[in-house]
N, C-alpha and C positions, 0 to 999 in steps of 0.2 A: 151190730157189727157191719150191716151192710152198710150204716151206716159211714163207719167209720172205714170203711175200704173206702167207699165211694169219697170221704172226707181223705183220703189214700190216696185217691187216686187222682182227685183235684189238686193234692200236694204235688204228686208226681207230676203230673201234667202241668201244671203253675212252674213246677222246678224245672222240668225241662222248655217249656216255655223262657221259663230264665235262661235256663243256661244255653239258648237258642238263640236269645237278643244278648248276650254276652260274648255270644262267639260273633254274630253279627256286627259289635258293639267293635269288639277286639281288630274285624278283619276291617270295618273303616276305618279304624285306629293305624292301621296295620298299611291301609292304602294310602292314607294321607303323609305316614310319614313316608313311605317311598316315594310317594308326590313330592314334598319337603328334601330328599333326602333328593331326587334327581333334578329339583328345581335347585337347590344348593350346589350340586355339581354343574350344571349348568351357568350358574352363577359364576362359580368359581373357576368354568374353562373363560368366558369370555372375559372377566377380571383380567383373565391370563394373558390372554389374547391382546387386550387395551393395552397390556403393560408392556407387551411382546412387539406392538406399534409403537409406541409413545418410545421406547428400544432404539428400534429399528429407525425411527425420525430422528433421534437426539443423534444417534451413530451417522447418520446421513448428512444432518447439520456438522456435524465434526469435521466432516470430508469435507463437504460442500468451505467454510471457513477455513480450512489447513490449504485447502487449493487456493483461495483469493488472499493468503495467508502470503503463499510463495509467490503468488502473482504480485503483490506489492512489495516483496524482497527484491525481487528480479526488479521490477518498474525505478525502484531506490537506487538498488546498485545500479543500474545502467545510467540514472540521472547522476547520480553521484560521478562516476566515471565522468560524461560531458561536462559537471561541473567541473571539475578537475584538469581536464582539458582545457577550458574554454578558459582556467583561471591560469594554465601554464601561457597557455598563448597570447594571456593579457601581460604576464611578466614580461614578453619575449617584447611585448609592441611600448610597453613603459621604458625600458631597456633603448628600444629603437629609437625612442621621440628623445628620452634623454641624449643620446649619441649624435642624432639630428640637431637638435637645440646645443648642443656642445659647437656641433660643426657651422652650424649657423650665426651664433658667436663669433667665431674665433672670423667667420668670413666678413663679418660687419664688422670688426674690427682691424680687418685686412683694408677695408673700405674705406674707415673712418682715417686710417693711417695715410693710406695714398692721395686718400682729399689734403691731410693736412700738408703732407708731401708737397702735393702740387701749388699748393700754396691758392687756390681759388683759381686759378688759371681758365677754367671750365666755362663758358659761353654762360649768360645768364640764360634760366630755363632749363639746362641740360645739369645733368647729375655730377658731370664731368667723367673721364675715363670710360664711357659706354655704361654708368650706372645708372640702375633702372632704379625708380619708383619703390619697388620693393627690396634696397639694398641690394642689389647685387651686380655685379660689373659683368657688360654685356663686352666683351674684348680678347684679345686673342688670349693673355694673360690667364684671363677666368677657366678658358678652356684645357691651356697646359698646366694647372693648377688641378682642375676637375679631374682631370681623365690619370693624373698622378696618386689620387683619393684611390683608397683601396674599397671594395665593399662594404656593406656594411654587414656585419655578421655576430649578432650578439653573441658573449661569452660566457661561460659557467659564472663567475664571480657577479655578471650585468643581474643575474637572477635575484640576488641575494635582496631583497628592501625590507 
């Protein structure tokens, strides 16, 4: 019998033994997963966090392109406008050169008529009548004819080409 206590008590002792390195067993079980479990959460703030910047950057670039967005609205429309302008003020000077070239016309043929007029009378070398080199009569004539000219002041209808 003493045997078998003593065979007793190597069980007991063996069992607690066991059940000694089981709970040992259990509690590094037990620390690893809350190792795991706060390394997961750790994990999972600064995931957050990455995602919370790459956010925060994408949201920034939005601004940062919606401002150079309007800055090239505004830079269009203000060229557009000068285009605009610069195309009115070209009608206004097309308008003018035609109205010029009309009047210039009709003076060189003021010219050509007075030469045939005169019948060549005119000095050789000289244009005859005070006419200059570039058609036009340098004479008192030319003057009360000029200063009769109204301005020159394009019209609504001179626009229209």
């Amino acid at each position: 019998m003493a045997s078998s206590s003593g065979s007793g008590t190597s069980s007991g002792s063996s069992g607690f033994q066991n059940s000694g390195s089981e709970e040992d067993l259990q509690h590094l079980m037990d620390q690893r997963k809350r190792k795991r479990m706060i390394s997961n959460r750790e994990s999972a703030r600064r995931s957050r966090m990455r995602k919370q910047k790459h956010l925060d950057d994408l949201m920034a670039q939005v601004a940062q392109l919606r401002k150079e967005n309007n800055q090239i609205i505004t830079s269009m429309n203000v060229t557009t406008q000068q285009y605009l302008n610069v195309e009115a003020e070209n009608s206004v000077l097309r308008a003018q050169v035609a109205e010029l070239s009309h009047r210039l016309q009709s003076l060189n043929e003021i010219i050509e008529f007075l030469n045939v007029c005169t019948g060549g009378l005119a000095a050789e070398g000289s244009y005859g009548f005070g006419e200059s080199a570039d058609g036009f009569l340098n004479n008192s004539w030319n003057h009360l004819y000029l200063n009769q000219q109204q301005p020159l002041m394009p019209s609504a209808n001179m626009l229209h080409y």
